[in-house]
N, C-alpha and C positions, 0 to 999 in steps of 0.2 A: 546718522550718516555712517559712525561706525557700522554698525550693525548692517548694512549693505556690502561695506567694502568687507567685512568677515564672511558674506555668503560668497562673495567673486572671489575671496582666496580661499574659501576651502574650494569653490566647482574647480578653479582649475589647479590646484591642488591635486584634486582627484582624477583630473584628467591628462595631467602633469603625469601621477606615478602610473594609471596604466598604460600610455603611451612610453614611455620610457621604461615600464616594463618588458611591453612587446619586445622593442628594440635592443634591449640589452638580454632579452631571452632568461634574466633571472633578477631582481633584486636583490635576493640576502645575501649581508654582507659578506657571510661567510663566502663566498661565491663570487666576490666584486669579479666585473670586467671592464675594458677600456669603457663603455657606454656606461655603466651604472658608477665608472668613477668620476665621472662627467655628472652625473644626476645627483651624488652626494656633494657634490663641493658646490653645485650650481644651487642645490636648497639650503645650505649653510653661509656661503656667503654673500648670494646676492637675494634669494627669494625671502629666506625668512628674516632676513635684516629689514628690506623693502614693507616686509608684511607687518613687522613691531611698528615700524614708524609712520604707517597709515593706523593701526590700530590706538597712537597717542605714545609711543613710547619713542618721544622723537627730540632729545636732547644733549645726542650726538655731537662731540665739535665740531666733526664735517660741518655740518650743517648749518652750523653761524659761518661760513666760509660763503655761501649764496649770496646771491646778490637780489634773483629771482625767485627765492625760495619755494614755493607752495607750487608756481608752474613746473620747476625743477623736479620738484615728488610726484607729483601728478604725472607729469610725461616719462620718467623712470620708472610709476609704477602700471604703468598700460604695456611698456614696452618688455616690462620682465614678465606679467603675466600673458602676451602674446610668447615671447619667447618659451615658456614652461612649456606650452600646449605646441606650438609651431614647429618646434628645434627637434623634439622628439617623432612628432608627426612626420615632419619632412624624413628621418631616419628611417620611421615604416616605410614609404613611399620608396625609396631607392633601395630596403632591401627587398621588395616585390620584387622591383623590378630587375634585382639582379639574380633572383631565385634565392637570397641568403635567408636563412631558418634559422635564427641563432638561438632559440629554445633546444633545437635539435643538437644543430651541432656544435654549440659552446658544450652543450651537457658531453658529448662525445669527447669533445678535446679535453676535457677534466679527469675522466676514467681514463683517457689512454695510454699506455705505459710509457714512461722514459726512454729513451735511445739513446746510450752511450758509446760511441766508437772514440777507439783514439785515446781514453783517458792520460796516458801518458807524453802524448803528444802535446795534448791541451793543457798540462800540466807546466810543461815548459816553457810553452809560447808564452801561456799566462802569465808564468815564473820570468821571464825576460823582458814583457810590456812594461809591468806590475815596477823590476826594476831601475830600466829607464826613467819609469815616471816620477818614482819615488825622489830620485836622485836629482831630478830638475824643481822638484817640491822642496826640497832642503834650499837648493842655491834660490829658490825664490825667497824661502822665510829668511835665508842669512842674508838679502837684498834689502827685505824690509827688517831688517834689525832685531826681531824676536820672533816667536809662534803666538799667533794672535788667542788662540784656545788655552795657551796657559797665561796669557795677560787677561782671559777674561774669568780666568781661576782665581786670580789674584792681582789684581787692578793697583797700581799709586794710588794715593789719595789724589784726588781733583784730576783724572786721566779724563779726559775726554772723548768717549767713545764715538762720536758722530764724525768726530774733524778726523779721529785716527782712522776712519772707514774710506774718507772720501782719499785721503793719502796713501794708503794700501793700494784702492782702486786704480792709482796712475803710479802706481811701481808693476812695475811686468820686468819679465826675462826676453831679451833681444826684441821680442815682440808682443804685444796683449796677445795675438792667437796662442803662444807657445802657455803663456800661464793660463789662457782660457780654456785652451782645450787641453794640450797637453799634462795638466795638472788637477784642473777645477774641473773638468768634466771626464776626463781618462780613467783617476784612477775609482771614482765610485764606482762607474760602468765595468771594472775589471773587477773589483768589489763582487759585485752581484753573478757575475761570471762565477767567480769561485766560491762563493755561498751557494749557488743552484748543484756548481760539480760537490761540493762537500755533501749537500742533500741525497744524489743521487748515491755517491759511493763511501759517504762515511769514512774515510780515509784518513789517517792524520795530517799526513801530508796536504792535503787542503785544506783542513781546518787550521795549519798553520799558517798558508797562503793566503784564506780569508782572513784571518785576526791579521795580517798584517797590514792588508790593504782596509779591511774597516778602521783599524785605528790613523794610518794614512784620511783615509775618508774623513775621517771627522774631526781632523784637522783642517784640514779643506772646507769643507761645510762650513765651519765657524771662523773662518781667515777674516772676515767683514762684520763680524759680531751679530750676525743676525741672526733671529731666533729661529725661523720657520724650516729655513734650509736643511738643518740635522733632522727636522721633526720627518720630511716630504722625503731624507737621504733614509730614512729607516723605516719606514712603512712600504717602500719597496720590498723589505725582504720579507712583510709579512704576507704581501700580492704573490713572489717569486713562492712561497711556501703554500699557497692556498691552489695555483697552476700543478705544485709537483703532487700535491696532497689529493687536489681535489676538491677540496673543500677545508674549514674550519669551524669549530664548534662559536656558535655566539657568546657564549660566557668567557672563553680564550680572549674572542676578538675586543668583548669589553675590557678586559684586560691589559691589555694592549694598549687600548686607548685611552685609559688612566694612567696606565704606564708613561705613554704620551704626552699626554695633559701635565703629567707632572713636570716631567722634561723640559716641557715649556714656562710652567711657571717658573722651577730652579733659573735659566737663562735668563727669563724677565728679574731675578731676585738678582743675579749678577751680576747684569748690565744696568744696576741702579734706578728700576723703577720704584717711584712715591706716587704708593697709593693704594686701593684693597684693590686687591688681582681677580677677587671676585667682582665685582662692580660689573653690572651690565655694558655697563659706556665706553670702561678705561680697561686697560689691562689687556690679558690676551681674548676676552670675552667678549668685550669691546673691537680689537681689532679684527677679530675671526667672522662676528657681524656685521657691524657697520664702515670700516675700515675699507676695503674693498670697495663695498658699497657708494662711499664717500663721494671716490674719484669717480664713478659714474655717474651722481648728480651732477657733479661738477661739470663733466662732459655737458648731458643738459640742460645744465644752466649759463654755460658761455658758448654754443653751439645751435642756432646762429647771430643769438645776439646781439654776443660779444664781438664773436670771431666769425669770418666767413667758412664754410666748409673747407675743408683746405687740399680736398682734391685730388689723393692718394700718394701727397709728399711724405707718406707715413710706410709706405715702403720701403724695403732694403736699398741704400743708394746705389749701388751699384743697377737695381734694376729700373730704378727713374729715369733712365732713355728708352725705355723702352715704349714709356708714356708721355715721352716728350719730354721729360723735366732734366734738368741739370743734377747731378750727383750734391753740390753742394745746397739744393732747396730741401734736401729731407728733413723731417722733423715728426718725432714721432708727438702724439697728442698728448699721453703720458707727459710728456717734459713740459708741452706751452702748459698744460693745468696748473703742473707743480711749480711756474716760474710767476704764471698769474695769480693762483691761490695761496700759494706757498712761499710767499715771495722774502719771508724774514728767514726761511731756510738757505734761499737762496742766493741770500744776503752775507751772511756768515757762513757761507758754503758748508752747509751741511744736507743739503736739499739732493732727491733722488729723483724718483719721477712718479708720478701718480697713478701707477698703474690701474686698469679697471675689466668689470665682465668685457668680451672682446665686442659686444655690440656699443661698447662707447668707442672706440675707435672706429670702428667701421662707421657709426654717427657724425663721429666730428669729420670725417676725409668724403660721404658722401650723403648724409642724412640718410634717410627713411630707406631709400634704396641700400645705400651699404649694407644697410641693418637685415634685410630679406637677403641681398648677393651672400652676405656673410651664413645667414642662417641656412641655407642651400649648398654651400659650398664644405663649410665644415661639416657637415651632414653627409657631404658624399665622399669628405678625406675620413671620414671616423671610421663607416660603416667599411669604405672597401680596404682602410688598413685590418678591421677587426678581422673581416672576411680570408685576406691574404695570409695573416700569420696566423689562424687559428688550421687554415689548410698546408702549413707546414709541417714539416717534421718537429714534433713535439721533442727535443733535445737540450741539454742545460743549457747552451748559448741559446736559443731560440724562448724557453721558459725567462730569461734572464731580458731578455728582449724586450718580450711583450710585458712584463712586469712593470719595466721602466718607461715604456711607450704611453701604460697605464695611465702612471702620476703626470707623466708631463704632457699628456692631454689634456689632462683635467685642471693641471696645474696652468695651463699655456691658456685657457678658456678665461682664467681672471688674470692674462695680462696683454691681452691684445689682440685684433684678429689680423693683421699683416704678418705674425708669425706663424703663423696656418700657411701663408704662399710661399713665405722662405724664409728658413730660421739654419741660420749654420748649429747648434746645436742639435739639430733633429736630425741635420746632413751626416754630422762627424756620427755621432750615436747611430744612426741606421746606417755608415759603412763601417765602422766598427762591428757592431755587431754581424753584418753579413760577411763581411772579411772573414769574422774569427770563424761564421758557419760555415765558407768554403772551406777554408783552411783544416780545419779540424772537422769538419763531420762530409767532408766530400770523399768520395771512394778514388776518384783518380786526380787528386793533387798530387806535385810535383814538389812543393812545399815541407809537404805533409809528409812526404818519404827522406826529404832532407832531416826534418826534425826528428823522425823516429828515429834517424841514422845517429847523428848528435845524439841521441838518447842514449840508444842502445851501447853508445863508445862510451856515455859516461857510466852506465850501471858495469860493464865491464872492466873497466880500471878500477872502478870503488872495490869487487870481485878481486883483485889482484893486488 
C-alpha cells in the first residue's frame, strides 16, 4: 500500500511544482515571490509532514489526540494532495485571464532600478513614527514589569513561560489595538522601511535608524516568548534584499537558513526544552512538520463528527451581520480544536488556539465547499495583489511592502482562511505602507512640502 501512496505523492508532487512554477513565474529561491512563498511553506508544513505520515512515519503526539484516527489521515491526505495540484492550478487560471505573465514581468520587476525621491523627507517621517512607537513600547514593558527578551536571556529558576505569556497577552496600553498595532506590528513594518532606505543609499544615518528600530523589533518579536516570530521577523529582510538585488546566490541563501535554524534551536534551548532538538517528532523539527499539520487532522477528525459545520461564525465579529449572525456567535475553529483537543492547556490556562493550513477552517465553517470557495478565492487575492504591486513603482517603501506582504501571505495560509476576507493586520500594514508611499514618493503632496520645510529649518540651525 505504501508503495502506491509514494507514486500519488511523487505525481502530484510534480504537478504541484510545475503549476506553481508557472504561477509564481520562477522557483529559485534565490528569487522567492509572494507565490513561491506560498509553495515553500505549503511543502514544508503541510505537504511533506502529510506525506511522512502516510509513508509510516506517523508517531506524532498530534496524532494520539484523534479520536477517528486513520479516517482523519486519510481525508487530510486527499485534501492536501487536491489542494497541491488545485491551489496552484486555479492561480494559472485567473492569471490568463487577467493577461498576468509573471515569468515576464516578475523577471522585469527584479532588474529594475530603485526610485528614490525625497530621501530626506523619508528620513524624518520615518525618524518621528519610529519615535512615537518606541516610546509607547517602553510604557508597555514598564506595564508588564520587565522586557520579556531579557527574561528569556535569563529566566528565575521555576519561571514559567506559558502562564507568563498568557498574562502578557491581557496587559495592553489603553487598548489591545494601541499594543497590537501601534507597537507589535508598527515598529517591525518601519524596520523594513529603513533597511530597504539604508540598501538603496548607504547612508549612516539610516543605518542608525535601522539598528534602532531592529533591535526595537526584536524586542517585540519575543514579548510572548515565542520562537517563530524573530525567525518570519528576519527573513523579511532577506526577501526586502533579494527585490533590491534581484536576486541571491543559493550558497548565501543556505546560509541564512542555518543561520536561522540555529536561531531557533538557541530560543528552543532558552525557553527550556527536554529533549534532542534533533528528533523528527519533537523539537523545532517536529514542530515545523507535523505541528501545523496536527491542528488540521484535528479539524478532520471532529468536523462533522463531532461538531456540526459551524457556518462562517469563524469570521471577523464585527462582520457576522452581515451574514445574519450576532457579533457575540464568533468563534474561530482554531479555539473550539484547542478547547476540545487541548483541553489540560486549557485547564491551567496556558492553552492558545490550534491554528491550521487555511483549508481546515474553511472545512470546519462550510465543508467541501469551503475548501474549493477558499481555494478560488485566495487564488484570485494572491495573483491580483502579486500583479498590482509588482506594476508599481519599484521604490524602498514599495520594496519594503511587498517583502512583508511575502511572509504573511504565506505565513497567513497556516493559520486560517477567514483572515484572507478581513484581517486588521493586513489593513493597518497596507495603509501604512501606502500612506508612507503617498507621503514620501508622491510629487504633489502637501505633507511632503511641510516635512522638507521642518527639514530644511533643522539642517539650518545645526549650520548656525
Amino acid at each position: 500500500m505504501e508503495k502506491w501512496f509514494l507514486i500519488l505523492i511523487v505525481a502530484c508532487l510534480f504537478f504541484s511544482i510545475c503549476l506553481f512554477r508557472k504561477a509564481a513565474g520562477t522557483l529559485n529561491p534565490g528569487k522567492i515571490n509572494i507565490v513561491s512563498g506560498v509553495f515553500y511553506l505549503f511543502m514544508l508544513q503541510s505537504f511533506l509532514g502529510i506525506s511522512l505520515i502516510m509513508l509510516g512515519l506517523d508517531r506524532h503526539y498530534t496524532l494520539d489526540r484523534l479520536i477517528n484516527r486513520e479516517a482523519a489521515i486519510s481525508k487530510t491526505f486527499i485534501v492536501i494532495m487536491l489542494v497541491a495540484v488545485a491551489f496552484p492550478l486555479c492561480m494559472v487560471i485567473i492569471q490568463k485571464l487577467l493577461k498576468f505573465v509573471p515569468s515576464e514581468e516578475y523577471k522585469r520587476y527584479l532588474v529594475k532600478e530603485t526610485e528614490v525621491k525625497n530621501d530626506a523627507s523619508a528620513f524624518i517621517v520615518l525618524c518621528i513614527a519610529g519615535a512615537v512607537c518606541i516610546l509607547l513600547m517602553l510604557l508597555w514593558f514598564s506595564k508588564i514589569g520587565y522586557i520579556p527578551f531579557f527574561r528569556l536571556l535569563s529566566a528565575p529558576e521555576g519561571f514559567n513561560f506559558s502562564l507568563a505569556r498568557q498574562r502578557i497577552s491581557s496587559t495592553y496600553l489603553w487598548h489591545p489595538y494601541v499594543s497590537n498595532i501601534l507597537v507589535l506590528a508598527a515598529i517591525p513594518l518601519l524596520s523594513y522601511c529603513a533597511f530597504a532606505y539604508f540598501l538603496v543609499k548607504r547612508d549612516k544615518k539610516w543605518g542608525i535608524l535601522f539598528f534602532l528600530l531592529l533591535g526595537s523589533s526584536i524586542l517585540t518579536k519575543t514579548y510572548d516568548f515565542a520562537k517563530s516570530p524573530v525567525v518570519y521577523y528576519l527573513a523579511v529582510f532577506l526577501v526586502i534584499y533579494i527585490y533590491y538585488k534581484g536576486k541571491i546566490r543559493l550558497f548565501h541563501m543556505m546560509l541564512v537558513g542555518v543561520g536561522m535554524s540555529a536561531l531557533l534551536v538557541f530560543m528552543y534551548w532558552m525557553t527550556g526544552f527536554k529533549g534532542t532538538l534533533l528528533d523528527i517528532y519533537n523539537g523545532p523539527i517536529g514542530r515545523t512538520l507535523f505541528s501545523q499539520l496536527g491542528a488540521l487532522l484535528c479539524v478532520f477528525d471532529a468536523f462533522p463528527s463531532i461538531f456540526n459545520f459551524i457556518g462562517g461564525r469563524s469570521l471577523s465579529g464585527p462582520l457576522l451581520p452581515i451574514i445574519g449572525l450576532s457579533q457575540d456567535m464568533h468563534l474561530r475553529s482554531g479555539r473550539l480544536m484547542m478547547d476540545f483537543y487541548g483541553s489540560e492547556g486549557v485547564y491551567d490556562g496556558t492553552a492558545g488556539v490550534l491554528n491550521s493550513f487555511f483549508v481546515g477552517e474553511a472545512y470546519a465553517n462550510y465543508g467541501m465547499c469551503g475548501i474549493l470557495f477558499a481555494i478560488i478565492w485566495i487564488s484570485l487575492l494572491i495573483t491580483v495583489l502579486f500583479k498590482v504591486i509588482i506594476k508599481l513603482k519599484k521604490t524602498p517603501v514599495m520594496i519594503a511592502f511587498m517583502a512583508t506582504m511575502t511572509l504573511k501571505i504565506a505565513a497567513t495560509t497556516q493559520s486560517g482562511f477567514f483572515d484572507f476576507i478581513f484581517s486588521v493586520d493586513w489593513i493597518f500594514t497596507t495603509i501604512l505602507f501606502i500612506g508612507l508611499y503617498i507621503l514620501v514618493d508622491s510629487k504633489n503632496s502637501r505633507c511632503l512640502e511641510l516635512v522638507q520645510r521642518v527639514y530644511l529649518g533643522i539642517v539650518e540651525r545645526n549650520k548656525k
